[in-house]
ROPA-145411 format. One record per residue (C-alpha): residue number from 1; residue in three letters; x, y, z. Coordinates in nm, 4 decimals. Each point is the difference from the previous one (the first is absolute). Example, Ala and Ser with C-alpha at 12.3 -4.5 7.8 and 13.67 -1.06 7.14 Angstrom:
# ROPA-145411
<atom><n>1</n><res>ALA</res><xx>1.2300</xx><yy>-0.4500</yy><zz>0.7800</zz></atom>
<atom><n>2</n><res>SER</res><xx>0.1370</xx><yy>0.3440</yy><zz>-0.0660</zz></atom>
This chain:
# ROPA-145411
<atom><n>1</n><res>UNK</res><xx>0.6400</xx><yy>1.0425</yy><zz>-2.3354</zz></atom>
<atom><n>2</n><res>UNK</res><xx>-0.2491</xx><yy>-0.2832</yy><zz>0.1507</zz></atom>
<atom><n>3</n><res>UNK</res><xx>-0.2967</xx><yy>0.1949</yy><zz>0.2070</zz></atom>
<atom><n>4</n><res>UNK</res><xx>-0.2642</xx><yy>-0.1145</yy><zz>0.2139</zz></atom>
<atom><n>5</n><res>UNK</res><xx>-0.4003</xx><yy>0.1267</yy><zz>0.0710</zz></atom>
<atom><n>6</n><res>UNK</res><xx>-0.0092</xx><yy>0.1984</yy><zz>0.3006</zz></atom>
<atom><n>7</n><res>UNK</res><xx>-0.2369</xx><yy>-0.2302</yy><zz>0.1307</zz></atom>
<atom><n>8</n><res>UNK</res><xx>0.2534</xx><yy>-0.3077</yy><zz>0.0706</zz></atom>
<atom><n>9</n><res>UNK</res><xx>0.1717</xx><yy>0.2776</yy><zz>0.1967</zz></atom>
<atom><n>10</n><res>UNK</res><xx>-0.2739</xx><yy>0.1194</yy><zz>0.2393</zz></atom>
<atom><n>11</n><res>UNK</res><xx>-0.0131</xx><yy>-0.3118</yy><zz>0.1578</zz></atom>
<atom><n>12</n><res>UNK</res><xx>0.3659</xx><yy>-0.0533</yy><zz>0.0655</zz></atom>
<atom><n>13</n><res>UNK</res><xx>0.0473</xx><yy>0.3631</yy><zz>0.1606</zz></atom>
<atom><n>14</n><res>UNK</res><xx>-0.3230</xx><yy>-0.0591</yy><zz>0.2448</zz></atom>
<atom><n>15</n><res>UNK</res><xx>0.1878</xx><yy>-0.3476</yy><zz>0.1003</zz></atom>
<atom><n>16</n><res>UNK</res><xx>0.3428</xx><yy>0.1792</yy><zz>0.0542</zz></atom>
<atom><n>17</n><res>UNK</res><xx>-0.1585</xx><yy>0.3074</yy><zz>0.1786</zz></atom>
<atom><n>18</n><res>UNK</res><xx>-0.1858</xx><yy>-0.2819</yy><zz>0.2230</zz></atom>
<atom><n>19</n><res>UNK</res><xx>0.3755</xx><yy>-0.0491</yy><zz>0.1805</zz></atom>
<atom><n>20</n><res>UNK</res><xx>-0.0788</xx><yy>0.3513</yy><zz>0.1234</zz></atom>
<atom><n>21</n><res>UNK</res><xx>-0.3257</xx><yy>-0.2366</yy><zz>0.2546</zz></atom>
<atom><n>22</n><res>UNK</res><xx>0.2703</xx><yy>-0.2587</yy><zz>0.1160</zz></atom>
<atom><n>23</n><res>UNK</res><xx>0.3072</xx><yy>0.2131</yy><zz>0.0443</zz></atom>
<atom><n>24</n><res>UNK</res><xx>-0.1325</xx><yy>0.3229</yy><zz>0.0541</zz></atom>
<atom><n>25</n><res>UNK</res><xx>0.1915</xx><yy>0.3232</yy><zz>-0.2139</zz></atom>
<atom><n>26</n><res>UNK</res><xx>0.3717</xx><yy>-0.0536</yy><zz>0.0557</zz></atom>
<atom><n>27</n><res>UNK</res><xx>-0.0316</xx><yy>-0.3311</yy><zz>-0.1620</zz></atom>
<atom><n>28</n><res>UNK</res><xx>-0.2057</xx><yy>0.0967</yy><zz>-0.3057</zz></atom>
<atom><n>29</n><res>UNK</res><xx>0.2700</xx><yy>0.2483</yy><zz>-0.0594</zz></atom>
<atom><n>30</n><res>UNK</res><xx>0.2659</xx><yy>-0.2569</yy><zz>0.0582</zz></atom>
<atom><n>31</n><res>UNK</res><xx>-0.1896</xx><yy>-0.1731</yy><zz>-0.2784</zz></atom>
<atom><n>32</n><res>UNK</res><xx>-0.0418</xx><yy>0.2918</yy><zz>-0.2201</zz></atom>
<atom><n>33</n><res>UNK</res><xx>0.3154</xx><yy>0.0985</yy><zz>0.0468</zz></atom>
<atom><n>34</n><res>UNK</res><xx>0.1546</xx><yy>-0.3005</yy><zz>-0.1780</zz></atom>
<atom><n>35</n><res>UNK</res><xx>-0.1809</xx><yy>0.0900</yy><zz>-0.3417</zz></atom>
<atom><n>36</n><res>UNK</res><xx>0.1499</xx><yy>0.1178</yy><zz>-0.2904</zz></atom>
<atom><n>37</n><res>UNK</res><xx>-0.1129</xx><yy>0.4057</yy><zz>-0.0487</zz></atom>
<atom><n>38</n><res>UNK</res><xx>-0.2087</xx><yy>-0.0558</yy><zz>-0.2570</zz></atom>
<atom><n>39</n><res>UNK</res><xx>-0.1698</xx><yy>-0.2839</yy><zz>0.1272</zz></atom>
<atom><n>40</n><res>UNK</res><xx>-0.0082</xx><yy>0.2553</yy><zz>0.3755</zz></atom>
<atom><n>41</n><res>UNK</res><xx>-0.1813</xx><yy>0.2424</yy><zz>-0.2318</zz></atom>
<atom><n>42</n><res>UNK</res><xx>-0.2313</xx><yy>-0.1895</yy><zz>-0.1205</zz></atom>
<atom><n>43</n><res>UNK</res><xx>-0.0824</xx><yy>-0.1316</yy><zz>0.3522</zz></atom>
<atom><n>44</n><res>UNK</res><xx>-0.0422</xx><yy>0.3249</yy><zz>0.1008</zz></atom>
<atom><n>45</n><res>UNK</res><xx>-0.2502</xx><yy>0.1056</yy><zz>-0.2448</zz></atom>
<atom><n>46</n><res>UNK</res><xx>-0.3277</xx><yy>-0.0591</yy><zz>-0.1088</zz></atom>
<atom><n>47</n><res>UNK</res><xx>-0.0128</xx><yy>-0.3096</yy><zz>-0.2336</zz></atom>
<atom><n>48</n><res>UNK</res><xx>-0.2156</xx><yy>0.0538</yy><zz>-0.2660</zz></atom>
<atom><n>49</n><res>UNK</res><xx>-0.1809</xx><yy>-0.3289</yy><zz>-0.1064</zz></atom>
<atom><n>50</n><res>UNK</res><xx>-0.0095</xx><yy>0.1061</yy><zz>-0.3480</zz></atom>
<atom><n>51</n><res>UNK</res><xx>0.3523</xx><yy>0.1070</yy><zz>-0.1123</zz></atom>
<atom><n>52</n><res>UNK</res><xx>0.2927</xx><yy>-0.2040</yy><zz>-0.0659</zz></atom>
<atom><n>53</n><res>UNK</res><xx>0.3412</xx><yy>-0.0391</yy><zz>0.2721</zz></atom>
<atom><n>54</n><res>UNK</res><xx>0.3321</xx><yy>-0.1634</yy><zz>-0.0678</zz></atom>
<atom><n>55</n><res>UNK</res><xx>-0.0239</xx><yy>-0.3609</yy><zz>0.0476</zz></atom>
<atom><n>56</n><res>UNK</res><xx>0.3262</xx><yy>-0.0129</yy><zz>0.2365</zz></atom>
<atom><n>57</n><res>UNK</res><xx>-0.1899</xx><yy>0.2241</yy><zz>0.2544</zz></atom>
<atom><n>58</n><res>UNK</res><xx>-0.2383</xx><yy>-0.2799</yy><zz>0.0172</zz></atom>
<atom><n>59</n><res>UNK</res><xx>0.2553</xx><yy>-0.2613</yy><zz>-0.0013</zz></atom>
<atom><n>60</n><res>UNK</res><xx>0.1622</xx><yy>0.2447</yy><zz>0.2930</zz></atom>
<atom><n>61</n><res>UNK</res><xx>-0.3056</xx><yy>-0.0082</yy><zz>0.1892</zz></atom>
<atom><n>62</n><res>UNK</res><xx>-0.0432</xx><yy>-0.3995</yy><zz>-0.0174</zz></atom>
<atom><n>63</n><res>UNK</res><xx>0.3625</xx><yy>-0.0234</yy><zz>0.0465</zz></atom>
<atom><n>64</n><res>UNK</res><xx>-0.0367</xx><yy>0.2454</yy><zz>0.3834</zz></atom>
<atom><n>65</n><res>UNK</res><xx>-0.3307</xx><yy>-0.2081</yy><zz>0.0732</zz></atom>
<atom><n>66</n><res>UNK</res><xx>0.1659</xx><yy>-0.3625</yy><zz>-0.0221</zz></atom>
<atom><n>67</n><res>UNK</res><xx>0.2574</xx><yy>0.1273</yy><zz>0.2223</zz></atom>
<atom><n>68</n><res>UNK</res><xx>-0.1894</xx><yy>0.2200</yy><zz>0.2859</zz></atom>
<atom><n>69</n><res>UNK</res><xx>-0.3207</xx><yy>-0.2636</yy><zz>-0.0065</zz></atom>
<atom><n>70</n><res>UNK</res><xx>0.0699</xx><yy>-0.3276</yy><zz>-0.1211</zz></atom>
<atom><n>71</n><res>UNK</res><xx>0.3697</xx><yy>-0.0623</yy><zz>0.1541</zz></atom>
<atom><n>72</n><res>UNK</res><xx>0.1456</xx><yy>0.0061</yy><zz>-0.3693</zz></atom>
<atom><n>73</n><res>UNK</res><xx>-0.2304</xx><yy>-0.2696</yy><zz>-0.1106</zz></atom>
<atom><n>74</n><res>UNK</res><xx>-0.0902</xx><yy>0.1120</yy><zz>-0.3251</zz></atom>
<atom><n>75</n><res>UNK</res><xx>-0.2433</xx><yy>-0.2951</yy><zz>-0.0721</zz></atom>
<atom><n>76</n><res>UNK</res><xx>-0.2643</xx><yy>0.2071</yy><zz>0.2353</zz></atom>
<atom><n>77</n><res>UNK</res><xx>-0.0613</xx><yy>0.1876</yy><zz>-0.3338</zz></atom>
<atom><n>78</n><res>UNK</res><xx>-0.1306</xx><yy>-0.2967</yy><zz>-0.1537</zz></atom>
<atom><n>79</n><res>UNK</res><xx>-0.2355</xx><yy>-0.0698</yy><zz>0.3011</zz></atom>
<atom><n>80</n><res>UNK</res><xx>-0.0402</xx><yy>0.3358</yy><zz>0.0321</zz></atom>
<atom><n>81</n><res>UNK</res><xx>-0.1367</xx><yy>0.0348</yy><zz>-0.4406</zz></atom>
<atom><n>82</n><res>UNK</res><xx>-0.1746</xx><yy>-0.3096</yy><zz>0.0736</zz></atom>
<atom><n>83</n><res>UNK</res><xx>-0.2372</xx><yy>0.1579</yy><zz>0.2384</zz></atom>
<atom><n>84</n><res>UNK</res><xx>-0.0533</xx><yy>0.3188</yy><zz>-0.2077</zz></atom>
<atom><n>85</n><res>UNK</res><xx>-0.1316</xx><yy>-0.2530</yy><zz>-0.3096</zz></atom>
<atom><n>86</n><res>UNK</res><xx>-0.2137</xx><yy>-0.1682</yy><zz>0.2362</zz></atom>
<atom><n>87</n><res>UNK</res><xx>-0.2316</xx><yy>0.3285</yy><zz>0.1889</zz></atom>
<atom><n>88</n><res>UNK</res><xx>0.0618</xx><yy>0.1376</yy><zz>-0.4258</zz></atom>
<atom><n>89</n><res>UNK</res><xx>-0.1818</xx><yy>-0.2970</yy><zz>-0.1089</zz></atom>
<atom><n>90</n><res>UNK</res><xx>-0.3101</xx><yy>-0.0439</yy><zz>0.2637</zz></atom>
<atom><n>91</n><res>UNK</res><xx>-0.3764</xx><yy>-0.0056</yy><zz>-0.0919</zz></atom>
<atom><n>92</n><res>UNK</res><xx>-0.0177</xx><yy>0.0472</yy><zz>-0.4036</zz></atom>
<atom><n>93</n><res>UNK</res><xx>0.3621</xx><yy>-0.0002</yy><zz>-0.1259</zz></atom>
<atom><n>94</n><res>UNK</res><xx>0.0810</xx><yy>-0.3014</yy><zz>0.1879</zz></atom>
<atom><n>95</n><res>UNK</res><xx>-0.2920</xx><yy>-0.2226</yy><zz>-0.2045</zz></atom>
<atom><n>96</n><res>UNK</res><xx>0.1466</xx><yy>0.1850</yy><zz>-0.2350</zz></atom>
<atom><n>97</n><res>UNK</res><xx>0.3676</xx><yy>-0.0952</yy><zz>0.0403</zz></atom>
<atom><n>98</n><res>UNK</res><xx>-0.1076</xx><yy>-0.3774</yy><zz>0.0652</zz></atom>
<atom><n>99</n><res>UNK</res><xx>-0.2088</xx><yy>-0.0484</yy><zz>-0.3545</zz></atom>
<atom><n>100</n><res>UNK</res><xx>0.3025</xx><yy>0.1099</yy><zz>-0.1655</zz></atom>
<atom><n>101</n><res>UNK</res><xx>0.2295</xx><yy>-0.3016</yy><zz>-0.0889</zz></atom>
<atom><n>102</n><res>UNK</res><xx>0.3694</xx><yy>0.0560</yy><zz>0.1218</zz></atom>
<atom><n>103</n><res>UNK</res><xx>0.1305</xx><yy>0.1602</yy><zz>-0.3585</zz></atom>
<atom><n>104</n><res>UNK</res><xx>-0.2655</xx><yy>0.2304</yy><zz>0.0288</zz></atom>
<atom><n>105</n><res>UNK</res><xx>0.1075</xx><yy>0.1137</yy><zz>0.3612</zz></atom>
<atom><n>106</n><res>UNK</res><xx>0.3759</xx><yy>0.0158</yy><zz>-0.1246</zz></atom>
<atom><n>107</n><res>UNK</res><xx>-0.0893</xx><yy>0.2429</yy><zz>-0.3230</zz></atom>
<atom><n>108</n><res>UNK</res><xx>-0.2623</xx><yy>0.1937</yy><zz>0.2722</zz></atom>
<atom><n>109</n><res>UNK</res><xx>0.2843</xx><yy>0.0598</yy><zz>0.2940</zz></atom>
<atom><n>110</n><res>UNK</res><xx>0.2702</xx><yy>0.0817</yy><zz>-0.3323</zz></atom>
<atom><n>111</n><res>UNK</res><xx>-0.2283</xx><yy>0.2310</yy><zz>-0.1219</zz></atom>
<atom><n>112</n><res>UNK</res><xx>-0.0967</xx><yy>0.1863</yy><zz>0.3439</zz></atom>
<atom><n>113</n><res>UNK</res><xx>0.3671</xx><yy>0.0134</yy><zz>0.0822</zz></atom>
<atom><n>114</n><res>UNK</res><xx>0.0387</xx><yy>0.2114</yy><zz>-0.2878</zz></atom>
<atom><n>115</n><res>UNK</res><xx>-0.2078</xx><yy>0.2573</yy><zz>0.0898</zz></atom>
<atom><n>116</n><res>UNK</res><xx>0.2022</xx><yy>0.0394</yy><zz>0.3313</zz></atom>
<atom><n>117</n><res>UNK</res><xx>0.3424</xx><yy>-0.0231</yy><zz>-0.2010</zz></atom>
<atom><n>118</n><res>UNK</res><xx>0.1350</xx><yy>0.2622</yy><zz>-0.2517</zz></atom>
<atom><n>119</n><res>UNK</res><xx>0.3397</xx><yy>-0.0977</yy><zz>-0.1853</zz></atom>
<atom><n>120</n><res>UNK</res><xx>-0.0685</xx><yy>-0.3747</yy><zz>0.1002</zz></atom>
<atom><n>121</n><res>UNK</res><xx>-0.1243</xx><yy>-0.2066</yy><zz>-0.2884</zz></atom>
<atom><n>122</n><res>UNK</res><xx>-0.1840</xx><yy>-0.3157</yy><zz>0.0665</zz></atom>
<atom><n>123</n><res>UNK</res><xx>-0.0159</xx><yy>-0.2929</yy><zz>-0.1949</zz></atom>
<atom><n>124</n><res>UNK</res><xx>-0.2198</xx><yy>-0.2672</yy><zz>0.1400</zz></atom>
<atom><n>125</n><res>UNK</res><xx>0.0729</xx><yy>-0.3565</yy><zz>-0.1800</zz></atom>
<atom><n>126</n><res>UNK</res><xx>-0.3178</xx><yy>-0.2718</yy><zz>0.0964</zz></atom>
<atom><n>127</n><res>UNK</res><xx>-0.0850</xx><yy>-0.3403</yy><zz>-0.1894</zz></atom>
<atom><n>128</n><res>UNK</res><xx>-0.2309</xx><yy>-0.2759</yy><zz>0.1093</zz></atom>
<atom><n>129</n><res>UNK</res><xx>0.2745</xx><yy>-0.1541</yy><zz>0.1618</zz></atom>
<atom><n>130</n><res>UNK</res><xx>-0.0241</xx><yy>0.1383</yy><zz>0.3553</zz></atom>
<atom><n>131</n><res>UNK</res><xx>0.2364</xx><yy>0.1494</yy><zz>-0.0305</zz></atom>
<atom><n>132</n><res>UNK</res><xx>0.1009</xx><yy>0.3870</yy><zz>-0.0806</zz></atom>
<atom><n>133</n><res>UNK</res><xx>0.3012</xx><yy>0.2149</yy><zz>0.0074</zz></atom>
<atom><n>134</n><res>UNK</res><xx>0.0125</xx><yy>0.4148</yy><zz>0.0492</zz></atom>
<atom><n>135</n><res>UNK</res><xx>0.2626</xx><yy>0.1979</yy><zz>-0.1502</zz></atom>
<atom><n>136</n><res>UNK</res><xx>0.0555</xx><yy>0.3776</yy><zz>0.1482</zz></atom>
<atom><n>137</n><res>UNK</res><xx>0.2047</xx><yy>0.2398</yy><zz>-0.2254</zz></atom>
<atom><n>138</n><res>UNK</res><xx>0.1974</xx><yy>0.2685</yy><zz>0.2251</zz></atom>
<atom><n>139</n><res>UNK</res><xx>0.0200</xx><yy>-0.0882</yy><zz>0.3509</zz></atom>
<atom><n>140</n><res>UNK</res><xx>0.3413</xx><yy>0.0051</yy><zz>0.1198</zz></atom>
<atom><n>141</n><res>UNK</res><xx>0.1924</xx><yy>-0.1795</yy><zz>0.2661</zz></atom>
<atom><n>142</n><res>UNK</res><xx>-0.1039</xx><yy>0.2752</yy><zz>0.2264</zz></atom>
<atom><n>143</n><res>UNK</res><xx>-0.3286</xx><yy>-0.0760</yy><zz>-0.0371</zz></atom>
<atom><n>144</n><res>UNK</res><xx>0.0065</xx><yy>-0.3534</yy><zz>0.1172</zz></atom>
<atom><n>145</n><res>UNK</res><xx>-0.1869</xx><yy>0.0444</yy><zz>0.3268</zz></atom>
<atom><n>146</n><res>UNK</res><xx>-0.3079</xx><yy>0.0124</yy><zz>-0.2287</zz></atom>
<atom><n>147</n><res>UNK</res><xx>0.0147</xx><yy>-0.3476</yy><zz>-0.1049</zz></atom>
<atom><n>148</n><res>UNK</res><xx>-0.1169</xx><yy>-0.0955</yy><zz>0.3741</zz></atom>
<atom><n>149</n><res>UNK</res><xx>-0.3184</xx><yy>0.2103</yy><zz>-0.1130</zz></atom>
<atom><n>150</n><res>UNK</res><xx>-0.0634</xx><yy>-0.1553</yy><zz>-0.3290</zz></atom>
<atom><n>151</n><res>UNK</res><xx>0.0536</xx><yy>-0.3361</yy><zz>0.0892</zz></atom>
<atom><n>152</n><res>UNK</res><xx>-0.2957</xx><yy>0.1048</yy><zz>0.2857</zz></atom>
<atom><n>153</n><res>UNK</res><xx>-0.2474</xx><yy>0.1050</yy><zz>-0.2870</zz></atom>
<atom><n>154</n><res>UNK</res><xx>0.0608</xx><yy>-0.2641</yy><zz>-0.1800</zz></atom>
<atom><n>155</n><res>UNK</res><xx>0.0061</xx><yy>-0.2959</yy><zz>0.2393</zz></atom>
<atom><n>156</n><res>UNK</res><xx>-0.3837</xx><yy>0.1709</yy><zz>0.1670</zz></atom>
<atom><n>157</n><res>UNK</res><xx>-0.1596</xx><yy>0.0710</yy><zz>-0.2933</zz></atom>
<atom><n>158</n><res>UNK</res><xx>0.0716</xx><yy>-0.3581</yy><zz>-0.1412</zz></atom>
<atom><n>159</n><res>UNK</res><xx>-0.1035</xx><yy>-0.1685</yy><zz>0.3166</zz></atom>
<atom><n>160</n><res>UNK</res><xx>-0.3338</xx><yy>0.2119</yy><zz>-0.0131</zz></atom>
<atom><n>161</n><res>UNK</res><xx>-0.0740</xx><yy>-0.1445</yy><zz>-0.3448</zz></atom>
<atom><n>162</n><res>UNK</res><xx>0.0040</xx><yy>-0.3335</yy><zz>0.1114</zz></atom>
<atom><n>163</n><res>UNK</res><xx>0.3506</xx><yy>-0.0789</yy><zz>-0.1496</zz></atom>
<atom><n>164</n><res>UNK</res><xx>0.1759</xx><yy>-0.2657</yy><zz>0.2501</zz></atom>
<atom><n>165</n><res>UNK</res><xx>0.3440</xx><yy>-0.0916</yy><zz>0.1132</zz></atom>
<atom><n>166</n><res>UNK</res><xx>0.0822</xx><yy>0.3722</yy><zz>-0.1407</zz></atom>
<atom><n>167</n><res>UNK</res><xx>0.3691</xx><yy>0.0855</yy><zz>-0.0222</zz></atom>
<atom><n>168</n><res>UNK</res><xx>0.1734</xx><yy>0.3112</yy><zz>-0.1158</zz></atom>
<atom><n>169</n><res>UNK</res><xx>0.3791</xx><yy>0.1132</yy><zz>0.0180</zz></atom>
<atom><n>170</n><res>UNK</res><xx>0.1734</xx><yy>0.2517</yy><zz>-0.2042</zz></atom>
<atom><n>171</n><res>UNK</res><xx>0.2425</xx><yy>-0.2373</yy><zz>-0.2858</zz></atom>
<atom><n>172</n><res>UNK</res><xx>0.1022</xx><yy>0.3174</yy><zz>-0.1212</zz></atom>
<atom><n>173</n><res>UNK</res><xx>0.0587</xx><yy>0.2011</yy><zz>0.3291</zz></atom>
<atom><n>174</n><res>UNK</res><xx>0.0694</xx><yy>0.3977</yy><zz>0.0058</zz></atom>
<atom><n>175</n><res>UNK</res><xx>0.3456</xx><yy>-0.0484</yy><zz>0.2282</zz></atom>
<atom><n>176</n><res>UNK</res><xx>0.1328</xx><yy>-0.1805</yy><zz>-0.3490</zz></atom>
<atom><n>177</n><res>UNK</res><xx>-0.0627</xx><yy>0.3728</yy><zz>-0.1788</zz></atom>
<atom><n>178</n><res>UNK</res><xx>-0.0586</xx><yy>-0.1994</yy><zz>-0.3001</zz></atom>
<atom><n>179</n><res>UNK</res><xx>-0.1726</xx><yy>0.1638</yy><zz>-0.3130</zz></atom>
<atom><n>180</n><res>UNK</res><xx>-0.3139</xx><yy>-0.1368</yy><zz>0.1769</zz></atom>
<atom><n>181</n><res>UNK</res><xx>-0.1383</xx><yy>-0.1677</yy><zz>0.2879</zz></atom>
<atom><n>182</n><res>UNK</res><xx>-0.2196</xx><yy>-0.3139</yy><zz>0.0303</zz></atom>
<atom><n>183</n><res>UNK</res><xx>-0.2366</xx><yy>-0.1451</yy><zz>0.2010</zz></atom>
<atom><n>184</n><res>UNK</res><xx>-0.1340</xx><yy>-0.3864</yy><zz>-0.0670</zz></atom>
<atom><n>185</n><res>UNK</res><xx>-0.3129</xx><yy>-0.1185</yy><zz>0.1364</zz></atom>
<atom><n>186</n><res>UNK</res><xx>-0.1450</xx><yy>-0.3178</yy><zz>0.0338</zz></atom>
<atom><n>187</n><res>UNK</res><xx>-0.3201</xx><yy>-0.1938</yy><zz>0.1732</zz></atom>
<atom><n>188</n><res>UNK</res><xx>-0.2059</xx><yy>-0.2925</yy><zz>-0.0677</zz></atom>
């Protein structure tokens, strides 16, 4: 079973709790009632940072935030992962992140994004070609509102490394629930 860090979650509960500001109670619990129970439970607990939940909770809770703040519009993940790369790679890391030629950003973000997936294997492909290709091992069709994420992290973290006319879209995508999914890159 494909399992994600606690800490992916955190942020996604605070975000869907925040309906609780605009609508007051009654909504939130409109909202919350609309969630699968385990996905409920885990909203109602404590995330731990540390341990490992079922990655379709976390699709669940992308899934319930597209619809009750972004109209549907999935593609506000992708804005939305864009901005966390950006305040993630101020000061330091971002000097960091722009020394580093494209492949090395590509094998950096594959490599991070298996620390925050367990039963997801990763397999980064980048030549001096500009262009690369990602292959994930065990996300299902299910899981596809996580592409709009990826593509996000991807897309950012390129930009921030100098890489131009960036452009990334899942060849493989998880709605196909092929024996893997794909993403292709490319930039000048």
């Amino acid at each position: 079973m494909a399992r994600i860090k606690g800490t992916a979650l955190v942020d996604r509960i605070k975000a869907l709790k925040a309906i609780k500001k605009r609508g007051g109670q009654p909504e939130l619990e409109r909202v919350v009632g609309q969630l699968g129970a385990e996905t409920r439970k885990i909203f109602d607990a404590p995330v731990k940072s540390w341990d490992w939940y079922s990655i379709d909770v976390f699709a669940e809770l992308l899934e319930a935030l597209v619809r009750e703040t972004a109209n549907g519009n999935p593609e506000i993940l992708t804005e939305r992962s864009e901005q966390v790369v950006d305040s993630q790679l101020r000061g330091v890391y971002r000097i960091f992140i722009k020394l580093g030629s494209p492949g090395y950003v590509i094998k950096r973000i594959a490599a991070v994004h298996e620390t925050y997936f367990d039963g997801i294997q990763i397999i980064p492909e980048v030549d001096d070609s500009r262009q690369a290709s990602i292959k994930y091992v065990g996300f299902k069709k299910r899981h596809a509102i996580l592409q709009y994420t990826i593509i996000g992290f991807f897309r950012k973290a390129l930009e921030l490394s100098g890489a131009k006319q960036v452009k990334v879209n899942f060849k493989v995508p998880m709605s196909d629930d092929a024996a893997y999914s794909e993403v292709a890159i490319t930039w000048a």
